[in-house]
N, C-alpha and C positions, 0 to 999 in steps of 0.2 A: 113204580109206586111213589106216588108224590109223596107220602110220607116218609118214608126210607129216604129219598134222595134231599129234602130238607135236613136231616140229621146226618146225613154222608157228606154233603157238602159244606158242612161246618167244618172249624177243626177241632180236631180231633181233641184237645186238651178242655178240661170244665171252665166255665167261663169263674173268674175272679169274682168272687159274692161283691168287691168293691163297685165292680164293672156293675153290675147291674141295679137296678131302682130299688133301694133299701129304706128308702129314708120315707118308702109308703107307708102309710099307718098301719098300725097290728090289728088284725078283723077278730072281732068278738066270736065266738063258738057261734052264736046266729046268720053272723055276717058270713062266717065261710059257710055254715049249712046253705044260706041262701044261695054261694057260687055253686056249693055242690049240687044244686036243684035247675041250675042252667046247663046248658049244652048238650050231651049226650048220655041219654037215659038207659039205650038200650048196651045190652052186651050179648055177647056169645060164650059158649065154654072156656075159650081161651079169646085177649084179644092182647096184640103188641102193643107195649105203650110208651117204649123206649127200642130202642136199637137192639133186638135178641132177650129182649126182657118181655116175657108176657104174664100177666095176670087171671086168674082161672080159677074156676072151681073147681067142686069135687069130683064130679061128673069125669071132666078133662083130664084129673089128675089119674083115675082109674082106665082110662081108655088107652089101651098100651100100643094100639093102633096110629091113633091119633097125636102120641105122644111120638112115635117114630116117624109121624108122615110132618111134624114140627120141626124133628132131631134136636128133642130136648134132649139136654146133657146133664141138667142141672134143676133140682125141683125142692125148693121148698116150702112146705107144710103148715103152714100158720095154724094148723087146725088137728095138730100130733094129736095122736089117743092111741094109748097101749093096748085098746080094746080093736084096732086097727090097722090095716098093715103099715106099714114103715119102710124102711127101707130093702126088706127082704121080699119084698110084693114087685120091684124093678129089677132083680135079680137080672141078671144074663142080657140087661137092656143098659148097660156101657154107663147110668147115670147115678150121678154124685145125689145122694139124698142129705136133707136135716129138715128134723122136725122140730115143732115149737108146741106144746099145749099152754094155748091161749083160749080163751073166752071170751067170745064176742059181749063182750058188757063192760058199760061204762065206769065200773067199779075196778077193772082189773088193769093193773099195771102194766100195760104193756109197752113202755119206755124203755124196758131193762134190755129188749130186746131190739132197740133199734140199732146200736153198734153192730152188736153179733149179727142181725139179719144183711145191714150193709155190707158188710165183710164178705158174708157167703155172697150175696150175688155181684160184688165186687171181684172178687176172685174165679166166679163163673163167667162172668164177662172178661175181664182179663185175657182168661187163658184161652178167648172165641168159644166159648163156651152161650148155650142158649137156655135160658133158664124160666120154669114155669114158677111163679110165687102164687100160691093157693090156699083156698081156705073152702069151706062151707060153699058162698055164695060168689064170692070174687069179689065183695065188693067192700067189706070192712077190713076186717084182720090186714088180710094178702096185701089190701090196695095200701094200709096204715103203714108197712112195714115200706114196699117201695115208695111211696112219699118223703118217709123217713133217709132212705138209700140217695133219690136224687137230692135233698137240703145235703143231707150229711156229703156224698161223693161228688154232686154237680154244684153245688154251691147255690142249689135253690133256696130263695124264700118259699113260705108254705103252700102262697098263693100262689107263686109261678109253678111252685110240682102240680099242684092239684089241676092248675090251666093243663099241664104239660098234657096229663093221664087224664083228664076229662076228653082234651080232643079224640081218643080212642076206648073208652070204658067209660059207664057210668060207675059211679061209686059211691059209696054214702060208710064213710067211717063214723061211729058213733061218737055220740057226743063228751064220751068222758078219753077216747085216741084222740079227737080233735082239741081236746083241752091238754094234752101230754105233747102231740105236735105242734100246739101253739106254744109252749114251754120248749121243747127244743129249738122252736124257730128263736126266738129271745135269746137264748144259749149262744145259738147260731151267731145273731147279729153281734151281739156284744164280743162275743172273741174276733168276727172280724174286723171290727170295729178298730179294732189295736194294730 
C-alpha cells in the first residue's frame, strides 16, 4: 500500500516544526475552508489517515465486526452522550475507550480538549495500539481532534495536518474548530519559534 510504505519509510521520530515551512502565511478560516473543499470528498465508515490512526463514524464505531476485522484497540468518541453506550458497549472487545461530549457548533469550545484528545491517541499509538477517532459523521469533531494531535505530536502546521488527512478523508471542521485550530497553530509557531 503506497500509503503505508510513504509513512514507514520515513523516520520514525516527528519531523522538527523548525525543519519545516513555517514562515507560510496563516490562512484565514475562508482560506482553509477553501483547502478543505479541494482533494478528497468522499469517505467511508472508517478511513486511515495516519499510521494505525483512523477516523469514522458512528456507524463504524457500533459495528463490532468491523471494529475486530481493523483490530481497533483504542476508540475515541468525540460524540460521548450518556444517553449512549460508552465504554460498556466494547465490553469483552480488549479496547481502551474515552469519550468527549462535544457539539458539532461553531460556538463550542472545543480547544479544551485538544491536549487530552492528543494524549489518548498518543499513547494508543505508542503502545502499537490502532485507534478509531469518531464522531456523528467523521468529518468535523473526530477529524478537529486528530488535526489538533498531528500540530500538537508531529509538529504540523494546520495546513500540512489538514494536506496530511485530506489525502485520505474528506473532512469539513466547522468554522468556529477552524478558528480555535488556527489559534493553536499561532500557539504552535510562536513557542517554536524560541
Amino acid at each position: 500500500m503506497a500509503f503505508m510504505s510513504r509513512f514507514s519509510g520515513s523516520s520514525s521520530r516527528s519531523p522538527n516544526r523548525k525543519d519545516c515551512d513555517h514562515s507560510s502565511p496563516v490562512l484565514t478560516v475562508f482560506e482553509l475552508e477553501r483547502l478543505l473543499y479541494t482533494g478528497k470528498t468522499a469517505c467511508n465508515h472508517a478511513d486511515q489517515v495516519w499510521p494505525n490512526l483512523y477516523i469514522g463514524d458512528q456507524d463504524i464505531a457500533v459495528d463490532r465486526c468491523e471494529l475486530t476485522k481493523l483490530r481497533i484497540t483504542h476508540i475515541l468518541n468525540c460524540a460521548h452522550s450518556k444517553w449512549r453506550g460508552g465504554a460498556e458497549y466494547y465490553e469483552g472487545m480488549n479496547i481502551t475507550y474515552h469519550g468527549i461530549e462535544a457539539q458539532d457548533s461553531p460556538t463550542f469550545d472545543m480547544s479544551v480538549n485538544f491536549y487530552p484528545a492528543s494524549e489518548f491517541i498518543h499513547k494508543a499509538l505508542s503502545s502499537r495500539g490502532r485507534i478509531l477517532v469518531h464522531c456523528a459523521v467523521g468529518v468535523s469533531r473526530s477529524a478537529t481532534l486528530v488535526l489538533a494531535y498531528l500540530m500538537i505530536r508531529h509538529n504540523m502546521t494546520l495546513v500540512e495536518a489538514i494536506k496530511t488527512v485530506k489525502e485520505h478523508r474528506g473532512i469539513i471542521p466547522n468554522r468556529g474548530f477552524l478558528r480555535q485550530l488556527s489559534g493553536l497553530d499561532g500557539v504552535l509557531r510562536v513557542s517554536h519559534k524560541t
